[in-house]
C-alpha positions in Angstrom: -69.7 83.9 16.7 -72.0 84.5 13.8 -72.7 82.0 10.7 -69.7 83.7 8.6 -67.6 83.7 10.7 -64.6 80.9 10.8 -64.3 78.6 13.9 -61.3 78.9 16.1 -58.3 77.4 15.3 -57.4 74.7 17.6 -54.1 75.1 19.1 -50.6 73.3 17.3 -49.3 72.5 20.9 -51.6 69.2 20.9 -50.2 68.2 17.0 -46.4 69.0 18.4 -47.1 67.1 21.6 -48.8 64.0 19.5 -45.8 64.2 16.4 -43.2 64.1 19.5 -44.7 61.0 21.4 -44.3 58.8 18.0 -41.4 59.9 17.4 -40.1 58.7 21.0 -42.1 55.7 21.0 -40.4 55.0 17.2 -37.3 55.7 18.6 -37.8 53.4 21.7 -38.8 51.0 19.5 -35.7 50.8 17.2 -33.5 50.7 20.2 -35.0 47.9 22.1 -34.9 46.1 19.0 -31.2 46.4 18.1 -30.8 45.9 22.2 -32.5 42.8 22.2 -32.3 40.9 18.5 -29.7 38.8 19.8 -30.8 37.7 23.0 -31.9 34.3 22.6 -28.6 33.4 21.1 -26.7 35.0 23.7 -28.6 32.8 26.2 -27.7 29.8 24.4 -24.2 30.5 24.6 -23.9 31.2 28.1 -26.0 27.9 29.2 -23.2 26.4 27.3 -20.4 28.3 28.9 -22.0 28.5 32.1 -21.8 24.3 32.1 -17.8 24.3 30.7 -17.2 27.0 33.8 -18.7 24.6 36.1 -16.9 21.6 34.8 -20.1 20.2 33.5 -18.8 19.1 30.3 -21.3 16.0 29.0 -24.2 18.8 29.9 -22.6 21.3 27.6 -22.0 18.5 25.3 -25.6 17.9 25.0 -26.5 21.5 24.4 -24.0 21.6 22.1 -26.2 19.4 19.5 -23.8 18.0 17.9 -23.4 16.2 14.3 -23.2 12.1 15.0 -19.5 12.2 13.9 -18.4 14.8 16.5 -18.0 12.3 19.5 -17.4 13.5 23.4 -14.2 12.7 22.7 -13.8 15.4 20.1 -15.8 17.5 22.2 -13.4 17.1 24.7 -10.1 17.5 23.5 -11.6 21.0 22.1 -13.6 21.9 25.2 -12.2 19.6 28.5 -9.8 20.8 30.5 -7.2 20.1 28.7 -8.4 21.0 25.5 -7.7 23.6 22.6 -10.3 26.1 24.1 -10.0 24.4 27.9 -10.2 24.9 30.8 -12.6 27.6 30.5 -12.9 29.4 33.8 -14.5 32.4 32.7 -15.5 33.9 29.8 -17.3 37.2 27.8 -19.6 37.6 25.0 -18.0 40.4 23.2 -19.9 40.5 19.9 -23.2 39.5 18.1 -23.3 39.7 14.6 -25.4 38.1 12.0 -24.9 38.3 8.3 -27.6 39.5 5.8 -30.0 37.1 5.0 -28.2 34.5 7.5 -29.9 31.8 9.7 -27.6 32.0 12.5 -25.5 34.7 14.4 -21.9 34.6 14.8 -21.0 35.6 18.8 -17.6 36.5 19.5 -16.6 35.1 23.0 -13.2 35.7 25.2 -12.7 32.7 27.2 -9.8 32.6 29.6 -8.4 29.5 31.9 -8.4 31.8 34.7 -11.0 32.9 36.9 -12.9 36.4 36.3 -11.0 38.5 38.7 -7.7 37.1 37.1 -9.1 37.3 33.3 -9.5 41.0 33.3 -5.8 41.7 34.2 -4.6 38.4 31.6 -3.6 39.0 28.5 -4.0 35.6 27.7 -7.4 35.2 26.8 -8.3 33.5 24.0 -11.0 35.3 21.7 -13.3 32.1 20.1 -16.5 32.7 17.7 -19.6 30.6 18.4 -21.9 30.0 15.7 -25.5 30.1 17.2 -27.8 28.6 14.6 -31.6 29.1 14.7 -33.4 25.6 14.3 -37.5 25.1 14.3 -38.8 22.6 17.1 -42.3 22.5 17.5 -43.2 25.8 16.8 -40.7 28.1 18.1 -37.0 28.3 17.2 -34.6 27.3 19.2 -30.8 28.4 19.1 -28.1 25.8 18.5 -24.5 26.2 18.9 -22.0 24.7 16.3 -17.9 25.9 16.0 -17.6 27.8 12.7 -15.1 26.3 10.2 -11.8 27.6 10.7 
């Protein structure tokens, strides 16, 4: 190599190698995120179910959070076992979705009166939307379910 004479090039492999890692750590990235966006919400709502499935209905009445004129009472003929929505012996989150610029997401849930091995030949499940509200405590957020307005 002599002073006029250009350095060699370095090679493109270690550019195509470099451009193809971000782009797969981009795209890992935007899955996760639509994957998980939901998930805290999603928890929420099946601490709640989880409680109505085993027929612990003051504990999902306290997660519940409700407003000071929605007694047990209410909460019961919508939610006891012999409520609109009751008995729920089983049940599936079917759908997350959260409008732009909302504070909450809306989860679509099938609950059935049967258990799980009978709900997936039923066709009398009944599809209910949960609203899952985000509220600030104490420095995080924590999810709150309310019934949307029919």
């Amino acid at each position: 190599m002599s002073l006029l004479s250009p350095p060699p090039e370095p090679s493109n492999k270690y550019k195509a190698l470099t451009y193809t890692g971000v782009a797969l750590l981009i795209t890992l990235a935007v899955i996760l995120y639509f994957a998980f966006r939901y998930y805290p919400e999603k928890r929420a709502a099946e601490h709640f179910l989880d409680a109505l499935v085993a027929s612990h209905e003051k504990q999902a009445y306290e997660m519940w959070k409700p407003s000071e004129s929605y007694k047990i009472g209410d909460f019961m003929a919508d939610w006891g076992p012999e409520g609109y929505y009751g008995p729920v012996k089983s049940y599936s989150i079917v759908k997350a979705a959260s409008g732009k610029g909302a504070n909450g997401v809306v989860l679509t849930v099938q609950v059935s009166p049967f258990s799980a091995s009978c709900a997936a030949r039923d066709r009398h499940t009944n599809s209910q939307s949960l609203a899952v509200r985000r509220q600030k405590c104490r420095g995080g957020s924590a999810p709150n379910a309310t019934q949307p307005p029919i």
